[in-house]
N, C-alpha and C positions, 0 to 999 in steps of 0.2 A: 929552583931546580935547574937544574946546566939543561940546557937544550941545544946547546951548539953542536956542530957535525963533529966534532972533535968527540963527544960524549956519545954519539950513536954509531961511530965507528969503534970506539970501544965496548959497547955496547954489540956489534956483529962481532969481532973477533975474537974477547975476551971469553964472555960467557958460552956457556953450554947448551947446545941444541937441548930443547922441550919446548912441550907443548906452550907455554906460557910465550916464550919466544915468536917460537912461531907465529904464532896470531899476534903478536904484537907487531913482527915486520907484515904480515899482511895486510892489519889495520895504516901501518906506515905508507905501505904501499898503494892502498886506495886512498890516502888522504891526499899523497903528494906527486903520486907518479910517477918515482925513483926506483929503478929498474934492481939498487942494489938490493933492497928488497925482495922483492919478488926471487933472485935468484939466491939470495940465502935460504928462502922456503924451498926452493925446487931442487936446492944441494942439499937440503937435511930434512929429509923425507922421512918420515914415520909411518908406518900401515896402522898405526894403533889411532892416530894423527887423524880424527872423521875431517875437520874444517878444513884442514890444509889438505889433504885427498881433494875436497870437494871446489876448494881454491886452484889448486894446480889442475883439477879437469877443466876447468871453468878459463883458465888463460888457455891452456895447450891443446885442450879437446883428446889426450890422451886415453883411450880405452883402459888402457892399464889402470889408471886410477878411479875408472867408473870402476872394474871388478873390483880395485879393493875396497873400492867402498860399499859393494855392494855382501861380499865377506867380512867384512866389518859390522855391517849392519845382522848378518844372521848370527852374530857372537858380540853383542854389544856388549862391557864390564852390567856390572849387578852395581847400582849406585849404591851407595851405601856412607861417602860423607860425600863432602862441598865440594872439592877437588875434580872427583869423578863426578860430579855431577856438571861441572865444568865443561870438562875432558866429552862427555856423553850428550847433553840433552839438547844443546845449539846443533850438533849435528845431526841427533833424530830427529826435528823439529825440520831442518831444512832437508835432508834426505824425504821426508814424509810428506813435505810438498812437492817436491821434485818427483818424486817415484813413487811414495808410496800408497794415492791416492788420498792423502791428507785426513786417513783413520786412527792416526797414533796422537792427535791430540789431546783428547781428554787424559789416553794416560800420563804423557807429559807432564797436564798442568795440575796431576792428582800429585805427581812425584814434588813439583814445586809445592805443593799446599802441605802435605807431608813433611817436608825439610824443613818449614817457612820457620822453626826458634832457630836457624841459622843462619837468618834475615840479615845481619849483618857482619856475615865471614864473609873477606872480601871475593871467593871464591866464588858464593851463594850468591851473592850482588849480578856479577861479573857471568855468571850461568843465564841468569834472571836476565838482562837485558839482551845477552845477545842470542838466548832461545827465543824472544819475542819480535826482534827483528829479521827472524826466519820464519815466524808461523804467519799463519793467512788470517788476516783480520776479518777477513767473512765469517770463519767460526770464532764468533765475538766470544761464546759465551766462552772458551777457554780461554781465547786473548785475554777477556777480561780479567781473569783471574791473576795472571800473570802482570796486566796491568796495576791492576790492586795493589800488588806485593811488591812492585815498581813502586808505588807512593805512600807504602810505609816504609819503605826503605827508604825514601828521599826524605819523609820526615822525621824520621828518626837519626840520620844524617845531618839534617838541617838546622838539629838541635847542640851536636857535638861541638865542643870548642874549637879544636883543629880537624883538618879533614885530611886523608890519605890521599894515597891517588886512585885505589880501586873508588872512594868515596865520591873523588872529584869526576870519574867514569863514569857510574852510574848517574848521577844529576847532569852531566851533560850528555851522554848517549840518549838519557829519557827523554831532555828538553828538545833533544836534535829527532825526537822519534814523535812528538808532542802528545807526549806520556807526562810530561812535571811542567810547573808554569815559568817559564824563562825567568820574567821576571824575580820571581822569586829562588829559585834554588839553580838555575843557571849562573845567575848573578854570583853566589856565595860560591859555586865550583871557581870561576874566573878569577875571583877575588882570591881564593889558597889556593891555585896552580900555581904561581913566580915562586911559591915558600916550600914546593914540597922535595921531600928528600928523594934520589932516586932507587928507584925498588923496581923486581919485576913485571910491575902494574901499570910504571912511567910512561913507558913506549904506549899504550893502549890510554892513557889520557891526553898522551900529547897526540893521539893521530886526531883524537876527537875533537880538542882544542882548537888542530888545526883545521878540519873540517868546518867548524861553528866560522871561523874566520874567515873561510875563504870568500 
């Protein structure tokens, strides 16, 4: 997979603002600290956009984006595939620590148990780690759930011949969250990063990559 700056500048200017984007320069931008980052997020603003709302309050302390997120929150979409549930459940999860007194997790992790024959759309994966790196591990008993579905997904992963890059995500966001056992399924993301094709997934494995490294 090209990882050179030449491929992530193309990568900002070619492609089209969404959501998948977005959080992919965000994840870039807490891995490495490169400011171009951050301000592709804060020139291509979405209200529909829960993470990146709650990113750009989080750098700027802007009110404007606590109301929209908080408008957001009283019209959440109706999940209904992977996608949305993407786009939805990482930001209810951390919005509901943040504000909303941390009462929306059982429904959360009912929604995940619900979708879970879609354990491995890379969409579903990619919901899956980064709603549980938002929720409060004190309430174990829904983390745990989400954990679970964390470690069939990594072994079911783990079995596949070749791995994507949503694939090589999940096994190292788990390992780096110590949710999956490094040795074992960190190992095999590390090993198929250098071969993978790139895709809108790229950006969000390589910031992880770089994280494990740093």
């Amino acid at each position: 997979m090209q990882t050179k700056n030449a491929r992530l500048t193309a990568y900002l200017n070619e492609e089209e603002p969404s959501e998948i984007k977005r959080r992919g320069c965000i994840a870039l931008y807490q891995s490495t600290g490169d400011k171009i980052y951050l301000e592709y997020v804060l020139n291509h603003m979405d209200k529909s956009s829960g993470m990146s709302l709650l990113f750009a309050w989080g750098e700027t302390g802007d009110e404007a984006y606590r109301k929209a997120m908080d408008a957001l929150m009283e019209h959440l979409p109706e999940v209904t595939d992977a996608k949305t549930l993407y786009q939805v459940a990482p930001f209810h999860a951390a919005y509901d620590v943040r504000f909303g007194g941390r009462k929306d997790a059982r429904r959360i992790a009912e929604l995940f148990q619900r979708m879970q024959d879609r354990l491995t759309d890379p969409w579903y994966m990619l919901a899956l780690v980064d709603c549980i790196e938002q929720m409060d591990i004190q309430l174990y008993e829904h983390y745990r759930v989400l954990a679970d579905l964390i470690l069939k997904a990594g072994q079911t992963i783990w079995r596949k011949n070749a791995l994507n890059a949503a694939d090589c995500c999940l096994l190292m966001k788990g390992a780096r969250l110590g949710l999956l056992d490094p040795e074992k399924y960190l190992t095999r993301a590390l090993e198929s990063f250098p071969s993978l094709e790139w895709d809108a997934f790229c950006p969000l494995a390589l910031a992880e990559q770089r994280r494990i490294n740093a």
